[in-house]
Short mmCIF file of the C-alpha atoms (twelve columns), coordinates in Angstrom:
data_MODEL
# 
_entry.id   MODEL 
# 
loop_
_atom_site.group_PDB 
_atom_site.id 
_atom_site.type_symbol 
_atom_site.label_atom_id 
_atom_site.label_alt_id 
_atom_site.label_comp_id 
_atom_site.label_asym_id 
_atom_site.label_seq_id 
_atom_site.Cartn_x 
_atom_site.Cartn_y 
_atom_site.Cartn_z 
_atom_site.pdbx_PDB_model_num 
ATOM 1   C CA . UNK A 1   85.739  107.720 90.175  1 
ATOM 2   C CA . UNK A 2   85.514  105.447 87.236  1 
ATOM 3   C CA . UNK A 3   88.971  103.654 87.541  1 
ATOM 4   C CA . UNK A 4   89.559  100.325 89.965  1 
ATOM 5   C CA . UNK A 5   90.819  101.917 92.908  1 
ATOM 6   C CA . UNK A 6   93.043  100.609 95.536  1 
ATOM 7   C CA . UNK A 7   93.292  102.326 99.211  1 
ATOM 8   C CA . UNK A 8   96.060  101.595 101.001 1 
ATOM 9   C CA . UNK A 9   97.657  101.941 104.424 1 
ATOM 10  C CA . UNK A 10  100.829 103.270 105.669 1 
ATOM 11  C CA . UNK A 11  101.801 103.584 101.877 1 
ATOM 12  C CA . UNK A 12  104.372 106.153 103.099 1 
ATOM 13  C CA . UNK A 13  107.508 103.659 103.122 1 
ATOM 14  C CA . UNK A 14  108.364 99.879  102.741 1 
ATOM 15  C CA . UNK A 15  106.134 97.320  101.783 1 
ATOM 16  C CA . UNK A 16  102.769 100.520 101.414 1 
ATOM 17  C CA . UNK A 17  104.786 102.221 99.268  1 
ATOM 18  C CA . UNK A 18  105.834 99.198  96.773  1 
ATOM 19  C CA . UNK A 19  102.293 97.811  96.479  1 
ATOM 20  C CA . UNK A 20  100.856 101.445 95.370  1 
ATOM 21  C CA . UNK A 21  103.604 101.306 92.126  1 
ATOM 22  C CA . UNK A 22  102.835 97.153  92.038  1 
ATOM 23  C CA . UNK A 23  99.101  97.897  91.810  1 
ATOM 24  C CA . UNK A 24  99.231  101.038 89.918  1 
ATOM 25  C CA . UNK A 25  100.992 98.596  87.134  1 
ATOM 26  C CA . UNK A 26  97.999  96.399  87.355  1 
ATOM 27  C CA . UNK A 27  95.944  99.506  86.246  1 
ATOM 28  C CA . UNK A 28  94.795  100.649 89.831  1 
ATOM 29  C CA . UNK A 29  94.005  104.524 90.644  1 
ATOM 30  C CA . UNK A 30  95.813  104.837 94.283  1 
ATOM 31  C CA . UNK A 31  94.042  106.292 97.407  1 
ATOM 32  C CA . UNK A 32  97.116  106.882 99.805  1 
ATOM 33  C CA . UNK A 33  97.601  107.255 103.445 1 
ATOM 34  C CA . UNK A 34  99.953  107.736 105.752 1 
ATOM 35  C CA . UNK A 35  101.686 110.141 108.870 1 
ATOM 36  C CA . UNK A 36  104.104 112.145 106.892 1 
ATOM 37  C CA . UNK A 37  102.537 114.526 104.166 1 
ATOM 38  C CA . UNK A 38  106.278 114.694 102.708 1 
ATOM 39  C CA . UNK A 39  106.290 111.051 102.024 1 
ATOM 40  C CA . UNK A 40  103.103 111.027 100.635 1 
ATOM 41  C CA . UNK A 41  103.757 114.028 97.745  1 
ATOM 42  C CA . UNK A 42  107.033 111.539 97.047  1 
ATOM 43  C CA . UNK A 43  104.622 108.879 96.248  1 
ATOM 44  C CA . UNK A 44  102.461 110.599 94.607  1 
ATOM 45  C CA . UNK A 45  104.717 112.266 92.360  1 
ATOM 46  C CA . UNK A 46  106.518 108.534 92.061  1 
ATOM 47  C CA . UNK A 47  103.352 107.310 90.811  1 
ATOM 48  C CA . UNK A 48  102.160 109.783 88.564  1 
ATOM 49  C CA . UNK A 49  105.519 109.624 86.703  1 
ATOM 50  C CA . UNK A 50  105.380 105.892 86.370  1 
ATOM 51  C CA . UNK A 51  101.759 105.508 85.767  1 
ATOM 52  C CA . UNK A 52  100.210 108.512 84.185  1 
ATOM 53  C CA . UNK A 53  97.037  107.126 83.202  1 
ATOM 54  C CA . UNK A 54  96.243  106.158 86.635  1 
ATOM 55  C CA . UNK A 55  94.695  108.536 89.361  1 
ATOM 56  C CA . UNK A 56  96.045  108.944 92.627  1 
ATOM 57  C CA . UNK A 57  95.176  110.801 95.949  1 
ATOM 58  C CA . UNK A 58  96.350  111.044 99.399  1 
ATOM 59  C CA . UNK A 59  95.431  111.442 103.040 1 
ATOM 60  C CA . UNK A 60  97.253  112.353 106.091 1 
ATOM 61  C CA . UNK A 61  95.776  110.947 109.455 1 
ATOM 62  C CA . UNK A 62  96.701  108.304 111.936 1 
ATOM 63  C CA . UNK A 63  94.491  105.051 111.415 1 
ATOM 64  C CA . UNK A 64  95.071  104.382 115.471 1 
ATOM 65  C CA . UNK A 65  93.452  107.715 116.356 1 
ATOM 66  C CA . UNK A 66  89.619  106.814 115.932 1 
ATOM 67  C CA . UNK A 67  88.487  110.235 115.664 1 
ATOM 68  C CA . UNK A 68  90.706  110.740 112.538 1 
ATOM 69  C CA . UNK A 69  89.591  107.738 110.993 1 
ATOM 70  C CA . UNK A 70  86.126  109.155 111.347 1 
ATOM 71  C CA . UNK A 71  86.164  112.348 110.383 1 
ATOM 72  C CA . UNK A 72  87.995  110.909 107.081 1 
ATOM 73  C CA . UNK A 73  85.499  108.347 106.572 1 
ATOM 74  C CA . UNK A 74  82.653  110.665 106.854 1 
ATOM 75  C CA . UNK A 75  84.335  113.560 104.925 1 
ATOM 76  C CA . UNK A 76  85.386  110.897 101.824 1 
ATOM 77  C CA . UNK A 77  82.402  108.791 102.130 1 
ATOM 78  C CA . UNK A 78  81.432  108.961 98.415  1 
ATOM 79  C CA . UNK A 79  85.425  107.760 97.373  1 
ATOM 80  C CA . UNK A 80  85.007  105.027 99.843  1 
ATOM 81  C CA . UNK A 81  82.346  103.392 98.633  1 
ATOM 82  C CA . UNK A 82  84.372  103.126 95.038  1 
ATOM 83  C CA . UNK A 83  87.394  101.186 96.720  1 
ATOM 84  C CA . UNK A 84  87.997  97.872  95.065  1 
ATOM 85  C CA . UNK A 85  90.924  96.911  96.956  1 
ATOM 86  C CA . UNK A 86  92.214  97.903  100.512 1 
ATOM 87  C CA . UNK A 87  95.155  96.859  101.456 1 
ATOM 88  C CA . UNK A 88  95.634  97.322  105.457 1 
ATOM 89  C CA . UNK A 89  99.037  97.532  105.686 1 
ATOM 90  C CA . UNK A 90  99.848  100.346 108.489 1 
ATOM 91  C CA . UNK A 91  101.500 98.630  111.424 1 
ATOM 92  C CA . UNK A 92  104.806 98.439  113.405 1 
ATOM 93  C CA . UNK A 93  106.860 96.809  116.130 1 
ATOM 94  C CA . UNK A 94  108.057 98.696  119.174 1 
ATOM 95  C CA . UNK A 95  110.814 97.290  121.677 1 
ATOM 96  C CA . UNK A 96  112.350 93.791  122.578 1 
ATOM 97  C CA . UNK A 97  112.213 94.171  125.823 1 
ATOM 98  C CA . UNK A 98  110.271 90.962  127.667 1 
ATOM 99  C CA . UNK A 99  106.765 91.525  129.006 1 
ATOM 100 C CA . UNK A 100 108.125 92.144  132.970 1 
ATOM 101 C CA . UNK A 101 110.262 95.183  131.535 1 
ATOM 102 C CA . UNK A 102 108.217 96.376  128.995 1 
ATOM 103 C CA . UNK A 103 106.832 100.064 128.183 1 
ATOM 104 C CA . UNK A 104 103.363 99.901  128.647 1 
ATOM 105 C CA . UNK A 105 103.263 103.337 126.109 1 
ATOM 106 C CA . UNK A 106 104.891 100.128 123.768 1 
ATOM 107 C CA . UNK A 107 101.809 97.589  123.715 1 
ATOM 108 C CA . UNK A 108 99.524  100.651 123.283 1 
ATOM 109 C CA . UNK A 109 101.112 101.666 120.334 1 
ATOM 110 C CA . UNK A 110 101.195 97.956  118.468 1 
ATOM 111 C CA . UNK A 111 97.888  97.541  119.588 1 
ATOM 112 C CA . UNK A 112 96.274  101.211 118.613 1 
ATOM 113 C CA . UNK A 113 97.821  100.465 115.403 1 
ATOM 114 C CA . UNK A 114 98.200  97.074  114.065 1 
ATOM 115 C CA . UNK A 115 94.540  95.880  115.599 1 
ATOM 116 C CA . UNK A 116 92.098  98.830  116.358 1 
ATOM 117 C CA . UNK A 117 93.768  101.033 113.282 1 
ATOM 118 C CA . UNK A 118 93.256  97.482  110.825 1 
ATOM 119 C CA . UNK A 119 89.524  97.652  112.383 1 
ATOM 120 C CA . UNK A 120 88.633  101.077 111.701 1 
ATOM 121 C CA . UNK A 121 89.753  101.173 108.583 1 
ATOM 122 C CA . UNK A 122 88.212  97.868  107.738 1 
ATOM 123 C CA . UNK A 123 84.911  98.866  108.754 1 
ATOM 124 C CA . UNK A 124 84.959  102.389 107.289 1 
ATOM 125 C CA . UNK A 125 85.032  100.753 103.792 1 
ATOM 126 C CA . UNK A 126 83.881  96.971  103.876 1 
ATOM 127 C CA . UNK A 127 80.366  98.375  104.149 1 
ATOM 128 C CA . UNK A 128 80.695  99.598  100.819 1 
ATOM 129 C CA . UNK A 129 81.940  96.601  98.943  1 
ATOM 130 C CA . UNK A 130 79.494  94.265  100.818 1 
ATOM 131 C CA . UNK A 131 76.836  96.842  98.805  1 
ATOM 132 C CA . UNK A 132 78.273  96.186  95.586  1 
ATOM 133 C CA . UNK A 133 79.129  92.914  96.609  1 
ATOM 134 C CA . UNK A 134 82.458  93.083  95.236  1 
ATOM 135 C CA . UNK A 135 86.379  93.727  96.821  1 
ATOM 136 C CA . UNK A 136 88.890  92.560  98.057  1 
ATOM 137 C CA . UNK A 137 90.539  93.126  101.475 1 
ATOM 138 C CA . UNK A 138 94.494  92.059  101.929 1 
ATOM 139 C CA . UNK A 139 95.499  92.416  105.357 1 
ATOM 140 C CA . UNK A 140 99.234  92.527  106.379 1 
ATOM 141 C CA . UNK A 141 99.646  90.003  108.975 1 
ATOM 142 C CA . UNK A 142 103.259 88.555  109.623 1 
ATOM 143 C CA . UNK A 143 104.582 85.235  110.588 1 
ATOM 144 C CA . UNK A 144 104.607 86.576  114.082 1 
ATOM 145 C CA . UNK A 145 101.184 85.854  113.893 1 
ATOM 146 C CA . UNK A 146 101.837 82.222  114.354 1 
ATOM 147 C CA . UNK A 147 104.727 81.667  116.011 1 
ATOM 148 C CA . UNK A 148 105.823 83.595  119.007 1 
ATOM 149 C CA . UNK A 149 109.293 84.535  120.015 1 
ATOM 150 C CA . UNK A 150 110.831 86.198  123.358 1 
ATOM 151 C CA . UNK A 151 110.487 90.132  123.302 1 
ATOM 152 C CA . UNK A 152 108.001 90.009  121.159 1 
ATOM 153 C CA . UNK A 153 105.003 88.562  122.651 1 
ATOM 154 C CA . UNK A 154 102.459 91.243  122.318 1 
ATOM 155 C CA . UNK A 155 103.554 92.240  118.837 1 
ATOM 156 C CA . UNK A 156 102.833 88.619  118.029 1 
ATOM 157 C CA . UNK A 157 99.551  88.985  119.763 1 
ATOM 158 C CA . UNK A 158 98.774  91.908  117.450 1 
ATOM 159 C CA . UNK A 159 99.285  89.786  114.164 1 
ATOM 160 C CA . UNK A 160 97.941  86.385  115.995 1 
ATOM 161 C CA . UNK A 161 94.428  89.050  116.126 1 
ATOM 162 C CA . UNK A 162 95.027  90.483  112.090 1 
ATOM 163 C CA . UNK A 163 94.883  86.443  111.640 1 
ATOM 164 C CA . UNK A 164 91.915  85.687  113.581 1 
ATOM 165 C CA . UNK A 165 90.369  89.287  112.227 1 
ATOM 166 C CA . UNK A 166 91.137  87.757  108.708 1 
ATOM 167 C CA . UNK A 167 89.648  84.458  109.379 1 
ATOM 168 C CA . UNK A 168 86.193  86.044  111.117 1 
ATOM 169 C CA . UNK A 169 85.761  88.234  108.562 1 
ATOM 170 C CA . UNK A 170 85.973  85.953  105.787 1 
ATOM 171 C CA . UNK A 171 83.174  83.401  107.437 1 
ATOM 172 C CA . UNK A 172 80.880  86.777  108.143 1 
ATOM 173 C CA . UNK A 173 81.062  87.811  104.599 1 
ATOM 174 C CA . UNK A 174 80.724  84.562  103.970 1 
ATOM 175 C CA . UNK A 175 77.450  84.572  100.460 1 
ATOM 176 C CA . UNK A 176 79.214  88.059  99.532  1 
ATOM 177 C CA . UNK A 177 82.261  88.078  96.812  1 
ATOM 178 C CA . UNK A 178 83.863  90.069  98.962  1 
ATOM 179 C CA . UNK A 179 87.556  88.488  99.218  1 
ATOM 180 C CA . UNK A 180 89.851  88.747  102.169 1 
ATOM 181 C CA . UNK A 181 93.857  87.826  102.091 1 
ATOM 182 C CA . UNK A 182 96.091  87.597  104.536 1 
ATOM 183 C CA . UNK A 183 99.512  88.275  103.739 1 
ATOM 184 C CA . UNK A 184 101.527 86.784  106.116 1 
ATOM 185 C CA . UNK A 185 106.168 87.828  105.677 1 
ATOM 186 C CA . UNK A 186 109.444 86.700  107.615 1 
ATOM 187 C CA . UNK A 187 112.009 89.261  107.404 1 
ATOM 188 C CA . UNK A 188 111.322 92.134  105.232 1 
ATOM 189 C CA . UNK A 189 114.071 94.803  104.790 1 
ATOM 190 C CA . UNK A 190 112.130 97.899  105.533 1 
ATOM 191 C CA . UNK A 191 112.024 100.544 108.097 1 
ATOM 192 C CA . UNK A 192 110.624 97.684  110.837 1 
ATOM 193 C CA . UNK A 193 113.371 97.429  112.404 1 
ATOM 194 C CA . UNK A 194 114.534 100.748 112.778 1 
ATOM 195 C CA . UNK A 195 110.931 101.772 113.847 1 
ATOM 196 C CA . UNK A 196 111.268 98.833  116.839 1 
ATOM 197 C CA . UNK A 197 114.955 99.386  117.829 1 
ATOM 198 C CA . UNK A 198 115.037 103.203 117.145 1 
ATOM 199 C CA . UNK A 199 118.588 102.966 116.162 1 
ATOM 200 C CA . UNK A 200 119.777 102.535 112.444 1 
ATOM 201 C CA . UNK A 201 122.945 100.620 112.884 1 
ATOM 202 C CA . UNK A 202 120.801 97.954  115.877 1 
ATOM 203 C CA . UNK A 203 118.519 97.436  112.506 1 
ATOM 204 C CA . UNK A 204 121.004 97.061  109.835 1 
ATOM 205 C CA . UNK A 205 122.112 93.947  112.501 1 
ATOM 206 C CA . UNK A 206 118.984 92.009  111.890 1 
ATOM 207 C CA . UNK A 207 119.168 91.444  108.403 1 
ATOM 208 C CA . UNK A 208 123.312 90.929  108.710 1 
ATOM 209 C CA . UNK A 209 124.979 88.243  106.744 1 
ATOM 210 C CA . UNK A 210 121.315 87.048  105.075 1 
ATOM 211 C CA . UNK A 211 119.284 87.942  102.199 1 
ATOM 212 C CA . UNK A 212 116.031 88.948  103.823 1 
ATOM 213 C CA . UNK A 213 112.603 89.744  101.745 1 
ATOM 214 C CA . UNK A 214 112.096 93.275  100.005 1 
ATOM 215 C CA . UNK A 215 109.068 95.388  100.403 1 
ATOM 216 C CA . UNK A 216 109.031 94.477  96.602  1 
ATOM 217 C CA . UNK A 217 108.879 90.523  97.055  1 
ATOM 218 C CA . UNK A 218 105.394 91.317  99.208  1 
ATOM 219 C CA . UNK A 219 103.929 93.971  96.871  1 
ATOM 220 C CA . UNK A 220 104.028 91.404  94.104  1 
ATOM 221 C CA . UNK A 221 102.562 89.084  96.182  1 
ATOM 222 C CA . UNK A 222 99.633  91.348  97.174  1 
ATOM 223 C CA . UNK A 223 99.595  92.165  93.560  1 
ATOM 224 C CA . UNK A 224 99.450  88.631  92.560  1 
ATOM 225 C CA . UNK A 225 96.551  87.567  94.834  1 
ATOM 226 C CA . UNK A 226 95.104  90.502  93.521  1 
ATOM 227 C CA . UNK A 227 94.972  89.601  90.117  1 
ATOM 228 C CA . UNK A 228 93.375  86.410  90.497  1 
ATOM 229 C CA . UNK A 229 90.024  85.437  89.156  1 
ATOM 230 C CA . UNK A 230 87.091  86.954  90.986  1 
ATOM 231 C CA . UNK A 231 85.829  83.190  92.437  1 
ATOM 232 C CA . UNK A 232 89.479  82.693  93.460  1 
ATOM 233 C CA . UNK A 233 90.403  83.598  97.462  1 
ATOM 234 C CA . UNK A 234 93.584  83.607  98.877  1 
ATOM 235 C CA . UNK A 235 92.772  82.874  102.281 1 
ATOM 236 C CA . UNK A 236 96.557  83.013  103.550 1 
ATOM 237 C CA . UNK A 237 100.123 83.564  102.323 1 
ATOM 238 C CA . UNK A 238 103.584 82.639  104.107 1 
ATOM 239 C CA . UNK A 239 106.584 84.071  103.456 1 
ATOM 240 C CA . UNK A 240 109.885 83.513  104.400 1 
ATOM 241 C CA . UNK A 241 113.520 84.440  102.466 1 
ATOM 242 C CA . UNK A 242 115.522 81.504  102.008 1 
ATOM 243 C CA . UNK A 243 117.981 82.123  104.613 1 
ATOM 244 C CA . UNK A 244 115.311 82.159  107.101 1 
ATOM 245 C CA . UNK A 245 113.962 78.586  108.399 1 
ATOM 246 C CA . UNK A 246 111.489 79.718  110.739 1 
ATOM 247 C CA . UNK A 247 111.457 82.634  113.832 1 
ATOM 248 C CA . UNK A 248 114.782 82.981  115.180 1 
ATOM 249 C CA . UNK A 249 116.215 80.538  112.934 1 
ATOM 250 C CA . UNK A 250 117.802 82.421  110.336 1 
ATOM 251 C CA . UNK A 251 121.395 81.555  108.448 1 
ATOM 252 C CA . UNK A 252 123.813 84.087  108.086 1 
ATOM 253 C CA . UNK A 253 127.274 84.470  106.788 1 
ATOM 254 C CA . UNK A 254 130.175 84.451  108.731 1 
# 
């Protein structure tokens, strides 16, 4: 493995998906992952049309279920330790329903995922850049990770933790040039809110009458922070659309 090489999370859709083609233009050989093989031979046939000088692989496991993350870390150990970027970018919403109603099979989910899955990940390949003491690690946190709203309280605590995970991190790799970003969107028109409604035409509400963010706005982003100069850090990036103020306060069109 003699290319850069950027791992990244949940690259099956959205925002995953439009950072592999945003770094592979940057010159990066892709390392994949997602739940649905299908998606993942889309991508990688995407990618290899776009960018043929680049490599790219894939992996299908769940970064929630620690055994998988594991057994993949053990059984690509060699790969891992050539990663020069991961970008943790797995994670979802699930329900709007407030705390006292709430599926408890809900929270386990956002928390399995957007926390311990971020963690395992994390530490399955930070020990290798901390050897070569060089990488850079973007996390995908959301601006739910700083302002709460009602129905969403423990997905916001789930992004408040990829905040406070981002800031720790930084200060314990703190005399290493290992960089960490977090990347931190409003409204993103992507598969979120089908994933946390579980109904396509309760989703398409959310972004009605606005212009919300595309997965593509973020990738560039990511991309951007990226590319800057190795003694440059990024510590944390907000970003709302235009027609969005702040959490809940969003203008739309008649």
């Amino acid at each position: 493995m003699e290319k850069k090489w950027a791992f990244i999370t949940g690259a099956t859709s959205g925002i995953g998906w439009a950072t592999a083609l945003a770094l592979a233009g940057q010159g990066y050989s892709i390392f994949a992952t997602g739940r649905r093989r299908d998606k993942l031979n889309e991508l990688e046939t995407a990618l290899k049309a776009a960018h043929p000088n680049i490599q790219v692989k894939s992996a299908q496991f769940d970064i929630s279920d620690r055994d998988d993350v594991t057994q993949f870390m053990k059984a690509h150990y060699a790969e891992m330790a050539h990663i020069d970027v991961l970008v943790n970018n797995a994670g979802l919403a699930k329900g709007v329903d407030k705390m006292q109603d709430a599926k408890l099979e809900d929270w386990d989910t956002m928390i399995d995922t957007n926390v311990k899955g971020l963690l395992y990940v994390t530490r399955g390949i930070v020990e290798h850049m901390v050897r070569r003491n060089s990488g850079h690690i973007v996390n995908l946190g959301s601006v739910a990770g700083r302002w709460t709203y009602p129905g969403g309280g423990v997905y916001c605590a789930t992004k408040f933790a990829v905040r406070a995970l981002s800031e720790g991190l930084r200060m314990d790799l703190l005399g290493s040039k290992v960089r960490v970003t977090n990347i931190e969107p409003g409204m993103v028109h992507t598969e979120f809110s089908l994933v946390r409604l579980g109904d396509q035409s309760k989703a398409d509400k959310v972004y009605e009458g606005m212009t919300p963010l595309s997965a593509q706005d973020i990738a560039e982003t990511i991309a951007w922070c990226v590319a800057r100069p190795a003694h440059v850090n990024i510590q944390e990036l907000v970003i709302y659309p235009t027609d969005q103020a702040h959490v809940g306060q969003v203008a739309r069109k008649n």
